[in-house]
C-alpha positions in Angstrom: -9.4 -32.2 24.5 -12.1 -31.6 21.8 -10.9 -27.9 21.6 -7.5 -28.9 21.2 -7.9 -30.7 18.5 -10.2 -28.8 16.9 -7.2 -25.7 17.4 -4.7 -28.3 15.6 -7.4 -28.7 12.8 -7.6 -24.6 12.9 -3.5 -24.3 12.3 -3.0 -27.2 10.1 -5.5 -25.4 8.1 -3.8 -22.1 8.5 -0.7 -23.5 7.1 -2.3 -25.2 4.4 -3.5 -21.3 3.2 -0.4 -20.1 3.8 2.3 -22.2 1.6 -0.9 -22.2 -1.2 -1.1 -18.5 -1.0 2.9 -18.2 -1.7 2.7 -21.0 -4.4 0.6 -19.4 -6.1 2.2 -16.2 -6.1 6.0 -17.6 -7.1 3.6 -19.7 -10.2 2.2 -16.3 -11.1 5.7 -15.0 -11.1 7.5 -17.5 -13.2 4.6 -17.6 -15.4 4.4 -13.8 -16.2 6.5 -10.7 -17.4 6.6 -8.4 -14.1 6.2 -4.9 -15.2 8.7 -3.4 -17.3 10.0 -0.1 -15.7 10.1 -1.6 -12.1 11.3 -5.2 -13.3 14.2 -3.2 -15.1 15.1 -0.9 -11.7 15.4 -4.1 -9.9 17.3 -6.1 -12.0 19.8 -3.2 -12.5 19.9 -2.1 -9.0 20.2 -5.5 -7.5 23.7 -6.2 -10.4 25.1 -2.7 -9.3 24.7 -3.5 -5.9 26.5 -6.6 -6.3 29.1 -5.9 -8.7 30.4 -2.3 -7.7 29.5 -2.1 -3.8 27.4 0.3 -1.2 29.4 2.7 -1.6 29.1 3.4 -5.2 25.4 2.6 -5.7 23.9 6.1 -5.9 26.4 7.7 -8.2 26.0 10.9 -9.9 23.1 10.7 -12.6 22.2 7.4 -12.2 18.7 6.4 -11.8 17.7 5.1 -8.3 14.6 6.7 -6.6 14.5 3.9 -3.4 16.4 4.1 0.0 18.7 1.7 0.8 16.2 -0.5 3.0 15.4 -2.9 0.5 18.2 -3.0 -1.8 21.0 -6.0 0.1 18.0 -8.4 -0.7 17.8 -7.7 -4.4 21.6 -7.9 -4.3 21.5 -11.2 -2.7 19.0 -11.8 -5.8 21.7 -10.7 -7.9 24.4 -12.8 -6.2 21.9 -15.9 -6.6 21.7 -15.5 -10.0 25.1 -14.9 -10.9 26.1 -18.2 -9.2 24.0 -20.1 -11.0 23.5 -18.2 -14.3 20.0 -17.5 -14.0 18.7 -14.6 -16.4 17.1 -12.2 -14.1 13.7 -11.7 -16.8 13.7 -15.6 -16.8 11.2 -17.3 -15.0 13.5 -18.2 -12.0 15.0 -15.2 -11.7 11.4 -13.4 -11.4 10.7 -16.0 -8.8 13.7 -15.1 -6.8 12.6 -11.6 -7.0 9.0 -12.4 -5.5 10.0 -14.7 -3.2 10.6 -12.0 0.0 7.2 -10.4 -0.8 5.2 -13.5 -1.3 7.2 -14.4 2.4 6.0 -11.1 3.8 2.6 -11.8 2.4 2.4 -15.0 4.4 3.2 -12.9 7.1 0.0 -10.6 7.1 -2.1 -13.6 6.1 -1.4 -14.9 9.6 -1.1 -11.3 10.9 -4.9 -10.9 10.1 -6.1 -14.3 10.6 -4.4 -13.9 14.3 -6.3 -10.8 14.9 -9.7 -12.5 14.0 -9.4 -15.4 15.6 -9.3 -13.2 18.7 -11.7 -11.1 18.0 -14.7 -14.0 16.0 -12.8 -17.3 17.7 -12.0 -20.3 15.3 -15.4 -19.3 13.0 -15.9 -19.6 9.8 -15.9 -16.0 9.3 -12.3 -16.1 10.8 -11.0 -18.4 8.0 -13.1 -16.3 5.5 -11.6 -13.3 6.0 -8.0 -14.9 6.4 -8.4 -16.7 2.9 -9.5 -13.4 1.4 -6.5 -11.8 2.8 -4.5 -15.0 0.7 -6.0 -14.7 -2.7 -7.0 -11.1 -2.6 -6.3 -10.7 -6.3 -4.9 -7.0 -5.8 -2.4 -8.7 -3.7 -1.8 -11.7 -6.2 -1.4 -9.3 -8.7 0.8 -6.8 -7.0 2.8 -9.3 -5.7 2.8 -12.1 -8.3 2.7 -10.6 -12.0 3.6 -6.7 -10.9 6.7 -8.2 -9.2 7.0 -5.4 -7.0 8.2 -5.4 -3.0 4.7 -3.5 -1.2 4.4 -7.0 0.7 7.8 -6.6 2.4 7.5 -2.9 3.0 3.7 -3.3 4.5 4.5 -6.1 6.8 6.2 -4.0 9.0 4.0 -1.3 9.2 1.2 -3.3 9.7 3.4 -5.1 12.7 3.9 -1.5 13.9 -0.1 -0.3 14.3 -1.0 -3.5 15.6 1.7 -3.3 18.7 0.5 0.4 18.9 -3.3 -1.6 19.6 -1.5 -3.0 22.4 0.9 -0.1 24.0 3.9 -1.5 23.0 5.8 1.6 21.9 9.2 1.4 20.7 8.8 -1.5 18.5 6.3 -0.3 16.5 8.6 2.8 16.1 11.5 0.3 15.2 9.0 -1.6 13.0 8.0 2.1 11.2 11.7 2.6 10.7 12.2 -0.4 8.8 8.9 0.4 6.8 10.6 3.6 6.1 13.9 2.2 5.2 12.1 0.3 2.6 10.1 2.8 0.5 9.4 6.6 1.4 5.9 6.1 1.0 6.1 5.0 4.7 5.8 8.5 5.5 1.8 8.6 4.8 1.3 7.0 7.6 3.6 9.1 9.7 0.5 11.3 11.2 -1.2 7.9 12.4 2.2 7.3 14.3 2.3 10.8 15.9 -1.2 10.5 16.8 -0.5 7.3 18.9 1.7 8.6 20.7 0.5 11.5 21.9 -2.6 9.4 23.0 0.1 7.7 25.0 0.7 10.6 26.9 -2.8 11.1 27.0 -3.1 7.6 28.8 -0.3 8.3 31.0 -2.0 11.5 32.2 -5.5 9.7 33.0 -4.2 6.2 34.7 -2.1 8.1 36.7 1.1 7.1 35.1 4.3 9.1 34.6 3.5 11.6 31.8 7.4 12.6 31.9 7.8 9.2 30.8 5.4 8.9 28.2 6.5 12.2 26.9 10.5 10.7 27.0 8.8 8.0 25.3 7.4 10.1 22.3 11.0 11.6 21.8 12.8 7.9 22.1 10.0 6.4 19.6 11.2 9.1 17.3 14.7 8.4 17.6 14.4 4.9 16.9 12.3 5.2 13.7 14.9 7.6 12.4 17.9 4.6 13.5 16.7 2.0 10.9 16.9 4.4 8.2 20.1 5.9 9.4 22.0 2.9 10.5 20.5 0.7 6.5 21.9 4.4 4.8 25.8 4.1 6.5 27.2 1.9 4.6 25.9 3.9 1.1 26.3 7.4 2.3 28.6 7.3 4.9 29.2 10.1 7.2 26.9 12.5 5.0 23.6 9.2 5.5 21.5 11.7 7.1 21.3 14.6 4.5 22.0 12.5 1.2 18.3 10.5 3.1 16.6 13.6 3.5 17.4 14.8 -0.1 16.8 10.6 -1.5 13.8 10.7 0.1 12.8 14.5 -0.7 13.7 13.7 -4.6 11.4 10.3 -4.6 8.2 12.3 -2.7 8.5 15.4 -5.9 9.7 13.4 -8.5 6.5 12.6 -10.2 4.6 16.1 -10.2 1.0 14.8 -11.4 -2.3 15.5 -9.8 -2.3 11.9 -10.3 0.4 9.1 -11.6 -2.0 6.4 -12.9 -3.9 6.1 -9.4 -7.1 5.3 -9.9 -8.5 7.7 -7.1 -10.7 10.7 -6.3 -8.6 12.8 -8.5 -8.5 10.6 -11.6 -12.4 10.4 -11.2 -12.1 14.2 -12.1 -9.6 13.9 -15.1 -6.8 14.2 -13.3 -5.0 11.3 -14.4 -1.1 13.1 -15.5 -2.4 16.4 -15.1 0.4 18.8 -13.8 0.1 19.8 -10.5 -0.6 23.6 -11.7 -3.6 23.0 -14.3 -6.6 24.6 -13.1 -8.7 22.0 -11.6 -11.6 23.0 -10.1 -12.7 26.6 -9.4 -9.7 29.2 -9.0 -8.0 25.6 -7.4 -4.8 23.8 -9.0 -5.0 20.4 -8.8 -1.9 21.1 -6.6 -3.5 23.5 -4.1 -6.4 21.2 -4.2 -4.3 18.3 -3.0 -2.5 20.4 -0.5 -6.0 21.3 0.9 -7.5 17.3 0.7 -4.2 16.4 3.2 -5.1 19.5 5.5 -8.3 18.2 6.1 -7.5 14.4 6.0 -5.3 15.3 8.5 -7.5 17.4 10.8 -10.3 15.0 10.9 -7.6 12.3 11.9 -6.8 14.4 14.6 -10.9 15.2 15.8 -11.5 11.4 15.3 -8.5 10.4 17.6 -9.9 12.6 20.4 -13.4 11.5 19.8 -12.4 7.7 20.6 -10.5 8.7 23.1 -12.9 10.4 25.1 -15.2 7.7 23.9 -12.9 5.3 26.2 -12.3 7.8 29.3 -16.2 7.8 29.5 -16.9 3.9 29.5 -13.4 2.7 31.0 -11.4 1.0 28.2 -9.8 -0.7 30.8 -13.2 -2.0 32.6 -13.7 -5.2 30.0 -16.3 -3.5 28.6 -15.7 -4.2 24.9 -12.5 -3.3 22.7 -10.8 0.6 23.1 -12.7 2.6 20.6 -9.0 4.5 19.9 -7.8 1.7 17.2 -4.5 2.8 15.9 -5.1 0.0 13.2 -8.8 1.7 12.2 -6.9 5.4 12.1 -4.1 4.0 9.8 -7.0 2.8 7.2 -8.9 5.5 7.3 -5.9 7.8 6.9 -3.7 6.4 4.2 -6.6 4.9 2.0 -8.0 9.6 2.8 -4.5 10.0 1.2 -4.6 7.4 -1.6 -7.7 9.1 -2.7 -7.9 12.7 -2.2 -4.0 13.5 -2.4 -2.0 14.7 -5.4 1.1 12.5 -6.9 -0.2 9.4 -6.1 0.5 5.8 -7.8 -1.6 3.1 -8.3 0.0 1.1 -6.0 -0.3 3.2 -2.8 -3.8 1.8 -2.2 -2.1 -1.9 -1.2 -1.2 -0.5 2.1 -4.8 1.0 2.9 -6.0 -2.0 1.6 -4.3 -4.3 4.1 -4.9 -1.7 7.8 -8.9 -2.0 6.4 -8.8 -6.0 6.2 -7.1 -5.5 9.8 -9.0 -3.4 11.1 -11.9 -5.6 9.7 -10.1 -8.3 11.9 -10.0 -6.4 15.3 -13.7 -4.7 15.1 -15.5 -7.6 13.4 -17.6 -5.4 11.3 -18.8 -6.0 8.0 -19.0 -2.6 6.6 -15.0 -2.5 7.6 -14.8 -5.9 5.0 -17.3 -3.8 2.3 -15.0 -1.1 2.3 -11.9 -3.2 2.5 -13.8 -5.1 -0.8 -14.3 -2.1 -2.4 -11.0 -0.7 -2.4 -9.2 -4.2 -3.4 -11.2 -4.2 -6.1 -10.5 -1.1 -7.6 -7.1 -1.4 -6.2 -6.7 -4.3 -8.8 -8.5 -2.9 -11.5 -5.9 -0.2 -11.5 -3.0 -2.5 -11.4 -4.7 -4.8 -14.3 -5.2 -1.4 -16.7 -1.5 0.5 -15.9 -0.1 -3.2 -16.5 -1.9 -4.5 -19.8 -1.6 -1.0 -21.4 2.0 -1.0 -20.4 4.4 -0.7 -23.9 1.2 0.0 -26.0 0.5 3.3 -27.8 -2.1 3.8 -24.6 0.5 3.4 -22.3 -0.7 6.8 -20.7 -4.4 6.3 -20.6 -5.4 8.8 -23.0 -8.1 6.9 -25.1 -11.6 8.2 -24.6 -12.2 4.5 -23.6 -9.0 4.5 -21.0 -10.3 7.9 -19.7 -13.6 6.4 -19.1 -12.7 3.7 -17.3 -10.5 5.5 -15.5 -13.1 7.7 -13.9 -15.6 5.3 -13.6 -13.1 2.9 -11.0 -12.0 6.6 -9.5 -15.1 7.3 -8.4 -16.0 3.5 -7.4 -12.8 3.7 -5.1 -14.1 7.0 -3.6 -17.0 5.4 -3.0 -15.3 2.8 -0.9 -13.7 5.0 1.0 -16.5 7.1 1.9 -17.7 3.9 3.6 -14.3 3.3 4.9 -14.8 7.0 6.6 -18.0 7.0 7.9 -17.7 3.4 9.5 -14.6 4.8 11.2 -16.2 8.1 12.7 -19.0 5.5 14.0 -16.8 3.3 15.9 -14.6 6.4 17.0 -17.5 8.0 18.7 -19.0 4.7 20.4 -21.7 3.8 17.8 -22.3 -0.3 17.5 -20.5 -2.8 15.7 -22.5 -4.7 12.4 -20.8 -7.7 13.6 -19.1 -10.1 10.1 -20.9 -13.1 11.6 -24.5 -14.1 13.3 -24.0 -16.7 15.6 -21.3 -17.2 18.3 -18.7 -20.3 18.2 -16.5 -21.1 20.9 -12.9 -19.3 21.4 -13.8 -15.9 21.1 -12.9 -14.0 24.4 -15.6 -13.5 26.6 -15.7 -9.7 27.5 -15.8 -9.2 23.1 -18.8 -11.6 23.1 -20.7 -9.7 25.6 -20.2 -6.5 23.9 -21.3 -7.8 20.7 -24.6 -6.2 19.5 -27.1 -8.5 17.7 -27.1 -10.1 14.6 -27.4 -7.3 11.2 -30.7 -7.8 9.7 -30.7 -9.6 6.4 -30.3 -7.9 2.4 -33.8 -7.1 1.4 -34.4 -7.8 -2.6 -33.7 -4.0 -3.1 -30.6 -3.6 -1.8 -29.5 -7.1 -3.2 -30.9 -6.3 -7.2 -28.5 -3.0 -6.3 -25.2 -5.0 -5.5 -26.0 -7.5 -8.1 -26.7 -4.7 -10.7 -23.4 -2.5 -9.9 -21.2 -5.8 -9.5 -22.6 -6.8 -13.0 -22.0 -3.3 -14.8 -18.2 -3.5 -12.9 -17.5 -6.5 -14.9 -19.0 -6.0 -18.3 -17.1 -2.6 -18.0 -13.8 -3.8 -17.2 -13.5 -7.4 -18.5 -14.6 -5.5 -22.3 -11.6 -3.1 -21.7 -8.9 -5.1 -20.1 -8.4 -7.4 -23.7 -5.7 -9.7 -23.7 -2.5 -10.3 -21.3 0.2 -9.1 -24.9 1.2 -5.8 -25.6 3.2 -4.8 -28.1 6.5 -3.1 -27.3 9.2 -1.2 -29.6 12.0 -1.0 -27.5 15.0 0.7 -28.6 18.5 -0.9 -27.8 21.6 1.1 -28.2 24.0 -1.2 -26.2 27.8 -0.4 -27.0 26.8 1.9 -29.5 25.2 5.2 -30.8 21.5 5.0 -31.4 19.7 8.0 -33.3 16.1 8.2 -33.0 14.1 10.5 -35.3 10.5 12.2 -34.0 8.1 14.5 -35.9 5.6 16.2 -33.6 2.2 16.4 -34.9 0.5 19.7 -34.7 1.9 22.3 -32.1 3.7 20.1 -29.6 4.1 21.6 -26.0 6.0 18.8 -24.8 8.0 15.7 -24.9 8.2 12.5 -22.6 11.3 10.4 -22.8 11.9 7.2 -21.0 15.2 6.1 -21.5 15.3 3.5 -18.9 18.1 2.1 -16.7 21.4 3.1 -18.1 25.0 2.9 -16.9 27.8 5.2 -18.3 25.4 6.4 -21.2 23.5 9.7 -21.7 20.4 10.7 -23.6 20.5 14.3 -25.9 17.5 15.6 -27.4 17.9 18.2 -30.4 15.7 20.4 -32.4 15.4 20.3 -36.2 17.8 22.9 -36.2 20.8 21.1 -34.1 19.7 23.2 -30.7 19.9 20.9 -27.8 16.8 21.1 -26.1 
């Protein structure tokens, strides 16, 4: 009886975090501007949706660089706010438009706090970790004042590796699918997928199960991801969904051909930031080639690390209650797609949310603190990132050029590819059967027995060294990016030539290579760029 009730403390507890963590996004997201560009796409896309149908949605030169997935719910946004005449840049109107994602949010906030409570029992470590996950302020900011959709497109993926930690097949595959259907960038994690189910063959082979089966198995799993794509792209594309995908979501993957898009990464920490993919980066090595290279060997050491912990299981008996598998699709899918975030080319800064949430889970299901370090790390350069891209947005520093911007840039670059390193090296530990530094040092009750036994002991305590250290870096963090953020106003010039014919005038200064034009969301209108001398350019 004392258990019970303690386990109805536990969830009315859980609850509590839950409807606070998606009040305080939906506040955030009446109280701020989202950001511009995306706020602009989704307002537009939602009202064409809406107004002129499915089928006419991606017509000929108009601007819409997401698959269908997502798009009926910001049409039902737009349908809202048509019936009751609600401005979509209004504060309602943004609320509507974070409502899903602060929904799915919820949803891995009790994702991870379901994973730790098997893994630490109802500890206070547990409700640590799941409160983080709540007010992670990467999250809150992604989600809240960003306005954008990550939380609804990493649910299901994060659904999909943890039923791969139990064997359960072709609903993660579904799950990936709907990932997919959502936002391209689900194909990052497509490796991590492949990977699992191979090992499933792999399992199949040494239990004595039906390897035709599990082979069958790797060809229906890939059949069913492709479905959700195919079945959301019908009414859109019709008969032609399957090409008019493959070019939507070939278009999306090269339209931004930068060693770096404003992602704070490994890259940027080398200057990188808008750099074209053929400048000379380092050596005889275009950032390009370099990229290319980075995935070749992200991907190869995903490969080694997956047989690594799988042999690690086949000698000690995964199955033999002798502690958790050591092959964790949820500790691959961190280390891989936070690899990507920071040593591939054309990244955003917004690709680190999903590598942020597999390392809090996979923090859930090992119980290891170096797993939460590295998780911390990369949240908090995560949101720096977010914080700079957003503040600067509209200002005459919009691209980061400043020598200040440029500094700052690098110096949260290479603090993220510090994180990761962590991130790495924790994860070829656990692959290869090394121990656990456990999150917490005593044991509570409601933890399963078999994960207490395998626990090692306590981690020995911060000595004054490594503690002036963390205090010392955490202070020059703050002076350095509290001096640069400034204030939450930007100044914008925007140009409006609604229902008519709007000439703009530019002189370059000095020898101009180049010109960048954002014209923004348009619907019947064009954009024509002339030389001094008439010449369209």
């Amino acid at each position: 009886m004392p258990s019970r009730t303690i386990q109805k403390q536990n969830n009315r507890a859980l609850w509590v975090i839950l409807i606070a963590a998606v009040a305080v996004r939906l506040v955030l997201a009446a109280a701020t501007a989202g950001y511009p560009y995306d706020m602009s796409c989704f307002i537009a896309w939602g009202d064409k949706l809406f107004t002129e149908g499915p089928a006419n949605f991606y017509s000929e030169g108009y601007f819409a660089d997401y698959p269908p997935g997502y798009l009926p719910v910001l049409a039902a946004v737009a349908g809202l706010r048509k019936l009751f005449g609600v401005a979509g840049d209004g504060p309602v109107g943004r609320v509507l438009l974070a409502l899903v994602p602060s929904v799915c949010d919820a949803g891995l906030i009790a994702l991870v706090h379901c994973i730790a409570r098997r893994r630490m029992g109802e500890s206070r470590q547990t409700f640590c970790l799941t409160l983080f996950t709540a007010f992670c302020p990467l999250f809150l900011f992604d989600t809240g004042l960003w306005k954008q959709i990550d939380g609804a497109f990493v649910l299901p993926l994060a659904l999909c590796f943890w039923l791969l930690e139990n064997r359960r097949y072709l609903p993660a595959a579904l799950l990936y699918g709907v990932a997919l259907s959502i936002k391209p960038q689900a194909l990052l994690a497509g490796p991590v997928l492949a990977v699992c189910f191979l090992a499933g063959v792999a399992d199949a082979r040494r239990e004595g199960g039906s390897v035709g089966r599990a082979v069958g198995r790797v060809f229906g799993g890939a059949a069913a991801a492709l479905a959700v794509p195919v079945a959301a792209g019908l009414p859109f594309f019709g008969v032609r969904v399957l090409p008019a995908l493959l070019q939507k979501y070939f278009e999306t993957s090269s339209g931004y051909p930068y060693a770096t898009v404003n992602a704070f990464n490994w890259f940027a920490a080398l200057g990188g930031n808008w750099a074209p993919l053929a400048d000379q980066a380092i050596g005889p090595f275009s950032w390009g080639t370099l990229g290319v290279v980075h995935i070749v060997l992200l991907t190869a050491a995903l490969a080694v690390l997956a047989v690594v912990s799988w042999r690690a299981d086949a000698r000690t008996g995964d199955r033999a209650h002798t502690g958790p598998r050591r092959f964790s699709p949820l500790l691959l899918a961190a280390f891989y797609t936070a690899g990507i975030f920071v040593l591939a080319h054309c990244m955003h800064e917004r690709y680190l949310v999903l590598g942020v949430v597999l390392a809090l889970l996979a923090a859930a299901r090992w119980g290891d603190i170096r797993l939460y370090g590295a998780a911390f790390g990369l949240s908090l350069t995560g949101f720096l990132n977010l914080a700079a891209v957003y503040t600067q947005a509209g200002t005459d520093d919009e691209w980061l050029s400043a020598a200040a911007s440029q500094t700052f840039v690098r110096a949260v670059g290479l603090a993220c590819t510090v994180a990761f390193v962590l991130l790495a090296l924790t994860t070829v530990t656990l692959c290869r059967g090394g121990r656990v530094s456990p999150l917490r040092r005593a044991e509570t009750g409601g933890a399963q027995p078999d994960l207490l036994a395998a626990r090692p002991a306590p981690q020995p305590r911060w000595t004054r060294r490594e503690l002036g250290a963390l205090v010392g870096l955490t202070a020059f963090t703050a002076v350095l990016s509290f001096s640069y953020l400034g204030s939450m106003t930007a100044p914008q010039n925007p140009l409006d030539a609604t229902n008519t014919t709007l000439t703009e005038t530019v002189i370059p200064a000095g020898n101009t290579a180049e010109i960048w034009l954002y014209p923004g969301i348009s619907t019947g209108g064009r954009v024509t760029i002339t030389s001094a001398d008439g010449s369209v350019l």
